[in-house]
Every structure is written in C-alpha cells, then in structure tokens.
N, C-alpha and C positions, 0 to 999 in steps of 0.2 A: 641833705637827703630827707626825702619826706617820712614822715613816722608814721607808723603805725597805729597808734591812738595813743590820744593825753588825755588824761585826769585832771579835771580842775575842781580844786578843793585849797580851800586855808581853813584853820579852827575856826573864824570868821561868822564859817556860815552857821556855825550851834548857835547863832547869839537870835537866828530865829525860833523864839523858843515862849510859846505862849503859858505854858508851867510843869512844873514835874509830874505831876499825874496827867497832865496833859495827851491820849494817844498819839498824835505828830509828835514825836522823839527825834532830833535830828541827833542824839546818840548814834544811831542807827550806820550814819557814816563813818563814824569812829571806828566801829565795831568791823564796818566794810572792809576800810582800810589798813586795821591792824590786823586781821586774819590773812589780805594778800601780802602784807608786809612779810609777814610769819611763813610763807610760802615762796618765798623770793618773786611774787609773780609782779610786784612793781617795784619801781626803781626811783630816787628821789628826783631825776630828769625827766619822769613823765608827767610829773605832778606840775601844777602851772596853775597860781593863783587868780580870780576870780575877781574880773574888776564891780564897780559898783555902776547899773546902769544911771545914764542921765534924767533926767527930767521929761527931754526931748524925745528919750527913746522910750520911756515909759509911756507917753502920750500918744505912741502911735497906734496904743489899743485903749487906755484907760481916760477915763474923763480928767479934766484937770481942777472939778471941781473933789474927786474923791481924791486924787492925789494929796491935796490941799487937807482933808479929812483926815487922814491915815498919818500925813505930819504931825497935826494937831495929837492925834490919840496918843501918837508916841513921847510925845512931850508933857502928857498929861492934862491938854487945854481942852479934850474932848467930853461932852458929856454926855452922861448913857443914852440917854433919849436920844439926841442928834448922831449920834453915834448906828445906832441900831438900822436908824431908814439906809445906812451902805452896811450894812452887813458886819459891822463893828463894834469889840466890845460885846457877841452875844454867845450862849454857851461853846459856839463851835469853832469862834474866830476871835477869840477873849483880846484886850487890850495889854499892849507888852510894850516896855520903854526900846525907844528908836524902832519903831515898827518900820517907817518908813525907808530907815538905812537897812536895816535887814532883810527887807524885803526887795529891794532894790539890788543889792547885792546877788540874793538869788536869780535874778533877772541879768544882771551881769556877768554870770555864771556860766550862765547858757548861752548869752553875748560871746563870749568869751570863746567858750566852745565851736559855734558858729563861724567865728572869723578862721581859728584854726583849720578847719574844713574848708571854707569856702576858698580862704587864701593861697590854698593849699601845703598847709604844712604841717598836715596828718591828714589820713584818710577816715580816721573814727576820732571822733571827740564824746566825752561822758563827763555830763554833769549832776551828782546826781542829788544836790542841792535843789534841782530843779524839779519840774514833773505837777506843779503848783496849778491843775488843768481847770479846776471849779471857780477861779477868779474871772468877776465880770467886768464888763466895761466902766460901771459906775457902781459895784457893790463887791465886797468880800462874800466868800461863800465856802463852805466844807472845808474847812480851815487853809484856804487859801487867797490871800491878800490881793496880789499880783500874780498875773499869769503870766508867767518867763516865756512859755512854750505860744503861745499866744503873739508876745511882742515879738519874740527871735523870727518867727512865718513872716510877720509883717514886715521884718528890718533886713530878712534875708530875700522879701520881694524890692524891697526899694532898693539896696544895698547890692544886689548882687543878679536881681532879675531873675530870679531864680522862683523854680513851679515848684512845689514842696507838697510831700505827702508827708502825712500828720498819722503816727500808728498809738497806739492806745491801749495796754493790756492791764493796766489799771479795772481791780473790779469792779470799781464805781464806773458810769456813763462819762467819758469825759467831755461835758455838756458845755463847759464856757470859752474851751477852742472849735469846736463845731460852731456855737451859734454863732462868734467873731469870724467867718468863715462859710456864713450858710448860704451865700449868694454871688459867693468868690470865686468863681473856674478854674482857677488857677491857684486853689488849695485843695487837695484832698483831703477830708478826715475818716478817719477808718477807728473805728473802739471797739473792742471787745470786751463785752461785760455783764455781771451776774444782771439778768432782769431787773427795773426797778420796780417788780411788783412787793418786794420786802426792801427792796435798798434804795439808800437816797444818791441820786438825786431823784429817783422814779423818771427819766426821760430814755434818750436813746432806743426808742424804735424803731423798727425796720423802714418805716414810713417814711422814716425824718430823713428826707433823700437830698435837702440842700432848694432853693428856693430861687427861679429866675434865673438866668443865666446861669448862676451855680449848681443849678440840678444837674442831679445825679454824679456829684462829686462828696457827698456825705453817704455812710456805708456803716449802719450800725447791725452787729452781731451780740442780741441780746442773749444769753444763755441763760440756760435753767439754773435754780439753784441746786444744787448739791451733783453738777456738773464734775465728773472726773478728767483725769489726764488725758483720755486718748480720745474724748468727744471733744476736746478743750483743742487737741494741738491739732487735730482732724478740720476743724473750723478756721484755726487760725493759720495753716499751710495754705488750707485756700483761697480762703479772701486774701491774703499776702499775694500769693500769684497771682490771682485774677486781676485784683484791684491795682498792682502796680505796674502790668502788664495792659491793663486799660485805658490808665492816667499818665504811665509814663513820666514820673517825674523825673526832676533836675537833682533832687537832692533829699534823704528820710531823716524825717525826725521820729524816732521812738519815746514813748513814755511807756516808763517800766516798772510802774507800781508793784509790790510784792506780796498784795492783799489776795490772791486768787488761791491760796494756799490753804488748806485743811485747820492748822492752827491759829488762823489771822481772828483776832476777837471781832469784828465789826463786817464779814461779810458770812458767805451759806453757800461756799464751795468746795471741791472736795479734790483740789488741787494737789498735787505734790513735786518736790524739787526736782524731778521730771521735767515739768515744764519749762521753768527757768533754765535748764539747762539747754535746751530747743530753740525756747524765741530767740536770742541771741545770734544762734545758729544762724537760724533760716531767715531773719534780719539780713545778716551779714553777707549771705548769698545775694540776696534780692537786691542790694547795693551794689555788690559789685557787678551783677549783672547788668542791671538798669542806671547805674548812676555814680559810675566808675568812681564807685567805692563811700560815694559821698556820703556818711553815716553820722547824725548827731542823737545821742540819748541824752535823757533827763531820769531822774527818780522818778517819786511819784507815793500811791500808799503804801502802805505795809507797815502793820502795827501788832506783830510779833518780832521785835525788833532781836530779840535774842534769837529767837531757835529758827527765824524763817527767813529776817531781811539779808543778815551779813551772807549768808548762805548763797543766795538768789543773787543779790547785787556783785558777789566777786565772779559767779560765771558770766555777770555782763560783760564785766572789763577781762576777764580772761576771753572769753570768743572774739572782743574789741581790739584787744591786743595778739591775739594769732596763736595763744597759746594750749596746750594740752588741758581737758577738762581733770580736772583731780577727782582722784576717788578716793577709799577708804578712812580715816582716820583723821579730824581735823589735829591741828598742830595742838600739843599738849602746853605749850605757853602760852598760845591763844587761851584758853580753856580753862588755864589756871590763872589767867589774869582777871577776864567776865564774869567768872560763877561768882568771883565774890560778891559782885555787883548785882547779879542777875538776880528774881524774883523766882526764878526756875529753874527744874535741870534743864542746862545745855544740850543739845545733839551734840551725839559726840565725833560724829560722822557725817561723811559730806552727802551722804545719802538718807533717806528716811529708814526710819525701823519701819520693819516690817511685821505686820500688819500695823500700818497706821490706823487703821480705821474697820468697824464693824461694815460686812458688804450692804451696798445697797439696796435695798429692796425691788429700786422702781430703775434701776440701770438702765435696763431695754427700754423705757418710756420715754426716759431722759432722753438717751440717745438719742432717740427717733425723732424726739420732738425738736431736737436743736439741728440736726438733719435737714427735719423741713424748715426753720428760720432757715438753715444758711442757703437752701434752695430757693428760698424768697426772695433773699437779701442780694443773693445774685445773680436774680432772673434777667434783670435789663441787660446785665452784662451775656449773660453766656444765650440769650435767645438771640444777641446782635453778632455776636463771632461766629 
C-alpha cells in the first residue's frame, strides 16, 4: 500500500555542521523531530534512512573539478587560498572534517526522497536535510556546498523523464537552482523572497524570466522587507496557481526554508507561524491536483532554530502526512527537554503570542507595492489566458 509520506532522516545528517556558533544548526532537525515524536504525529516506520549520493550523481550539476576540492578540504589537504576561489573555507561556508561525505549524504537524502515518490511508494517524501539552494556548479555559497535540490531535478529528468517545478519560500532568492536551470524548459523555478535590496544573495528579480528556450519558466516574487502574513500568503496562493497551472508539471519539489518569520536573526520579514502553516496546505492541493499527488520537500533556512524552525518544519510533515494541524500548547516534555539547551525562552505554544510585534507603519505601501511585483511577475502569464 502506498504511504502517505516518509521522512528521511538518520543523526547522520548533524555531522554537516560547520561549528557551534555557526547560524546553519542542523540541531534544528532534532528539535523537528522530537516535538512530532511528543505528539504521536510520527511513527518509527515512516522514518527511512538517507543514502549517500555517488560521485556520478553529484556530477550531474557540480563540476568534478570542485568535487575534487570539497574532498581535499574535508581531509584537511586544502589551503585557504585555493580553497576560497570555490567558495571554501570562507566566513560563510567555513571548512569541516569529511565535508565531502556530509554533504553528499544530504544530497542523498533528497535522492532518497525522490525515488520514494517517483517509484511510487509514497506520495509525499520530506527531507529536510536538504533545501541546500545557494550551491553552484563549481563554487560553495551561503553556506551551502552541494545543491541536493539542484542534482535531485537533474536525476529526476534523466531518471524518470519527469518535468519538475522547483517552489522556494526560503527568504533568501534561491539563485543556484534557478541559474542550473535558467535555459531548461523543462524546469520551472518559482522563489519567493525578501528583495535582495538588504539580503544576500541580492538576485532574483522579476526580470530574471529564464534564458532561450527556457524563457519564461523562471518566476521570481521579490517581496518587500518587513512583508506580513496576509501579503505574503496572498502572493504566494497565486503564483502557486498560476504558475503550475501554466507549466503543468510531472512532479513539485518544495524548498521550505523557515527564515520568512519575524524572529529569524538574518532576514527583515515580518512573517508568522501563520504562514507555515498554509504553504504546506496549498503545496499539497496543487499536487494532488496537478500531479497526482507527486510532492518532494527539502528544508532549507531558518536560523531561529528554537522558537521558529521546529515549529514550521513539524506543520510540513503534518499537512505531508494527512494529518490535523495542532493548536494550543506545545508538549511540556518537549519543552522541558530544549529550554535547557536553548539560549532563549521557548514558544510555549504552537501559535505566536500575540502581539508579536509593534504595527507597521508602512503596511498599506507594502502591500501595494508587492501587489504590483506580483502583477508584473505574472503578466506574460495572465495577458496569454
């Protein structure tokens, strides 16, 4: 009988871990997963370990000359200098022992996830190890080595023939699967994310529509900063309908970074658990309508790792899995396990306090102004229907 959605996770994947102060915490998973543990909402038979990808399938985005690079650093053969010209080794993508096995693994993670969908033996798969979007063909970037999401498109075109939309609510631009993709027809990518007029990577314009053949299958929704819930999910309802009702794909992959949120230290959004509790939703609609059910997530950012990621990441795998959204009170053995740990109070609650935040001043401007992007962003589309 086919399942419903699997989890692939082993403790494995913490060993990507560039240091403890480090913002990329894959804590974060931990955290994921003992909160749905504490809720009965996963089971040890949906969990499904996470192979490590090859060589061969890393190469079908990555040069084999940084492959070669990324080995070295992990073994300590690298030096700073030669290191730097890929993206290695510098404050944002620092040098870790076995870079290469760990980064590989997350790549097979999503491998992993991928086969169970496609083979058919679930109709959602969540890895959220993955989501790794700012890796380039021959350089590290934004603290990501390898782009899982990146190779998974390419292995599920070879692999299965399959036309894939690429969704992105990561608040950073997720600029290194678009650009491996920017002249491919037969990939859509769709990001939503804060402008990069303050954030890095600074790309993702409405402009950036995909290049030759591949025009007009790139689909960027830059938002303003200090963007709220209901401009946020108003944006992203739409370009979801339009664009996959446009493109029509075979199969979605979501990246589901958990930076868009009010307390994330490194973005200037004014998001709240509102949202994550939606995109998932309306994910899950869009697939089962368009692509009988074919649904693979990845993680992604989110660097509130205590009060905002576990939060966000367990309504992915609860809307993944069919189940009821939880309200009120997080589990009090959750709670009494983390705080000791935590640098912060914990939410104690699966909701925000209210008032999270003093009101905006510039709401109405905001609004309007992200309004008119999404009226730009989807002009080709809705002046041809």
């Amino acid at each position: 009988m086919k399942k419903n959605a699997v989890f692939i996770f082993s403790e494995d994947q913490l060993s990507y871990s560039f240091s403890d102060e480090h913002p990329f915490n894959q804590k974060r998973i931990l955290l994921t997963l003992d909160l749905l543990k504490n809720i009965n909402a996963i089971q040890a038979e949906d969990i499904i370990p996470p192979r490590i990808a090859t060589d061969e399938e890393i190469l079908l985005v990555h040069d084999e000359k940084f492959v070669e690079i990324v080995k070295k650093a992990g073994k300590g053969e690298l030096s700073p200098a030669a290191g730097e010209i890929y993206g290695i080794g510098t404050e944002d993508t620092p040098i870790f022992p076995n870079m290469h096995e760990a980064s590989a693994l997350l790549v097979g993670g999503t491998l992993t996830a991928v086969d169970e969908v496609m083979e058919g033996r679930s109709r959602h798969a969540l890895n959220l190890g993955g989501g790794l979007h700012h890796g380039f063909k021959g350089r590290a970037s934004g603290f990501c080595v390898y782009n899982d999401s990146s190779v998974a498109i390419k292995y599920m075109q070879q692999k299965y023939g399959a036309r894939v939309l690429y969704i992105d609510t990561d608040a950073h631009h997720g600029d290194g699967v678009q650009w491996a993709f920017y002249d491919d027809p037969n990939v859509c990518t769709l990001s939503i994310h804060e402008t990069g007029r303050y954030l890095f990577p600074g790309t993702g314009k409405i402009t950036e529509r995909g290049n030759g053949p591949g025009y007009g299958t790139s689909f960027n929704f830059p938002i303003d900063a200090f963007t709220e819930d209901d401009s946020f999910l108003a944006i992203y309802r739409a370009a979801m309908m339009e664009v996959t009702e446009y493109f029509k794909p075979d199969v979605i992959l979501t990246q589901n970074g958990a930076d868009a949120h009010y307390f994330d230290p490194l973005t200037h959004l004014y998001g709240t658990m509102n949202i994550y509790k939606e995109i998932p939703r309306i994910a899950q609609e869009i697939a089962d309508e368009y692509c009988d059910g074919r649904w693979i997530a990845v993680g992604g950012g989110g660097y509130d790792i205590w009060r905002v990621v576990p939060r966000a990441w367990a309504h992915l795998w609860i809307a993944m899995s069919g189940q009821e959204q939880p309200t009120g009170p997080l589990p009090q053995k959750w709670l009494d396990r983390w705080q000791k740990e935590a640098p912060i109070t914990l939410i104690q609650t699966w909701e925000d306090p209210e008032p999270l935040y003093k009101p905006i001043p510039r709401k109405k401007e905001i609004e309007e102004k992200n309004a008119h992007m999404l009226e730009q962003a989807l002009h080709t589309i809705r002046t041809n229907n």
